[in-house]
C-alpha positions in Angstrom: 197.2 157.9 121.4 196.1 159.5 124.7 194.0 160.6 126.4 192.3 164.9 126.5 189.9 166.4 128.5 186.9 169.3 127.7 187.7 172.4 129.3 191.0 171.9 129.9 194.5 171.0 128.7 195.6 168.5 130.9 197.0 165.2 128.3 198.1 161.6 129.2 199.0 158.5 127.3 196.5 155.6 128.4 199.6 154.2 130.3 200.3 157.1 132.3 196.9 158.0 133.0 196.3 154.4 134.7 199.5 155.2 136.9 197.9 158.7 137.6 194.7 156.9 139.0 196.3 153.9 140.8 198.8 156.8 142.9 195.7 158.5 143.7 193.9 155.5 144.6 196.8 154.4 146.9 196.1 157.1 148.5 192.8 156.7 149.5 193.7 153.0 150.3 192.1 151.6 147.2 194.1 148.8 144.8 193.0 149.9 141.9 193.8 146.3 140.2 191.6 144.5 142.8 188.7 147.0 141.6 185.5 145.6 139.3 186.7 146.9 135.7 190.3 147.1 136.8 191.0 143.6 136.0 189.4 142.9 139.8 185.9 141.9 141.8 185.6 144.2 144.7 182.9 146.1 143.8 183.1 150.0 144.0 180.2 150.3 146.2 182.4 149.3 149.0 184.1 152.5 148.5 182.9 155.5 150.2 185.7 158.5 148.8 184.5 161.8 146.5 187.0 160.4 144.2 185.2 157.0 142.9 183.2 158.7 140.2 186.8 159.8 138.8 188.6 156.0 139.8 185.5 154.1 138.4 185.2 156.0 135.3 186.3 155.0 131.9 189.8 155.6 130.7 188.7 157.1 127.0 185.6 157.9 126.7 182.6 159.1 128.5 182.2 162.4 130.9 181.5 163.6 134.6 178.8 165.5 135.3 179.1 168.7 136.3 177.6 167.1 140.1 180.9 164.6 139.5 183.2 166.9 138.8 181.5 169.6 142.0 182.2 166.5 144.4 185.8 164.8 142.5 187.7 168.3 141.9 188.3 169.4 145.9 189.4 165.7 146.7 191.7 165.6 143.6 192.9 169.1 144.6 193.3 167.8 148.1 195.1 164.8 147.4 197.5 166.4 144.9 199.0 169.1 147.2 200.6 166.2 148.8 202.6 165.1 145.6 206.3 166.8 145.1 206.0 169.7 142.5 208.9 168.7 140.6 210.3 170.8 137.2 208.8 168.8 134.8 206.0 170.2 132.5 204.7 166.6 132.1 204.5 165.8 135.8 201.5 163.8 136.6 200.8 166.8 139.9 201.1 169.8 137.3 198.2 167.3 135.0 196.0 166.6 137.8 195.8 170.6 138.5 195.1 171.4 135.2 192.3 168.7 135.1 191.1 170.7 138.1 191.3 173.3 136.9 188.9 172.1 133.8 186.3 170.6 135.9 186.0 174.4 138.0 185.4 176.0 133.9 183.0 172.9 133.4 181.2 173.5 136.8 181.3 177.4 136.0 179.7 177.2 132.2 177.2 174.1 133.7 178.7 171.2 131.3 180.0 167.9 131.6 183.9 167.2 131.8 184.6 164.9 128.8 186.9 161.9 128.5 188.3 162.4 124.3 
């Protein structure tokens, strides 16, 4: 089980994808655990990033706008460039590009980005 993306090829397990978000939400200087459905109470409008729509979203189901995905993809991008490229082809950096990737085709044909 995993977790696939419209407009795109970018995979991950539900595991890995929760590790993909937490690093990212490090980051930003966000515990993701301490977040309200994250297992936490601090509630996300406290957070003022263009990443929460991306962090706060659902792990397997659901979509982001094509306004989501305009304001989540340069952060993403941003924050990604930071993270070592490394060899392998299921590196959470080569992932998070391609899901970038996907949300500029999304943006491009005018259509959500959906969680399947």
């Amino acid at each position: 089980m995993g977790l696939d993306f419209s407009h795109c090829d970018a995979r991950w397990g539900y595991f890995s994808f929760d590790e993909f978000r937490k690093r990212l939400a490090t980051q930003i200087g966000i515990d993701l655990d301490s977040m309200v459905g994250h297992g936490g109470t601090r509630p996300w409008e406290d957070v003022d990033d263009p990443l929460k729509p991306f962090l706060h979203h659902s792990d397997c189901d659901g979509e982001l706008t094509v306004e989501e995905c305009k304001q989540v993809y340069p952060r993403l991008e941003q924050l990604l460039q930071s993270w070592p490229d490394g060899d392998n082809p299921f590196s959470h950096k080569r992932k998070g590009m391609e899901l970038v990737r996907g949300m500029k085709r999304a943006i491009a044909q005018g259509e959500p980005l959906e969680f399947l």
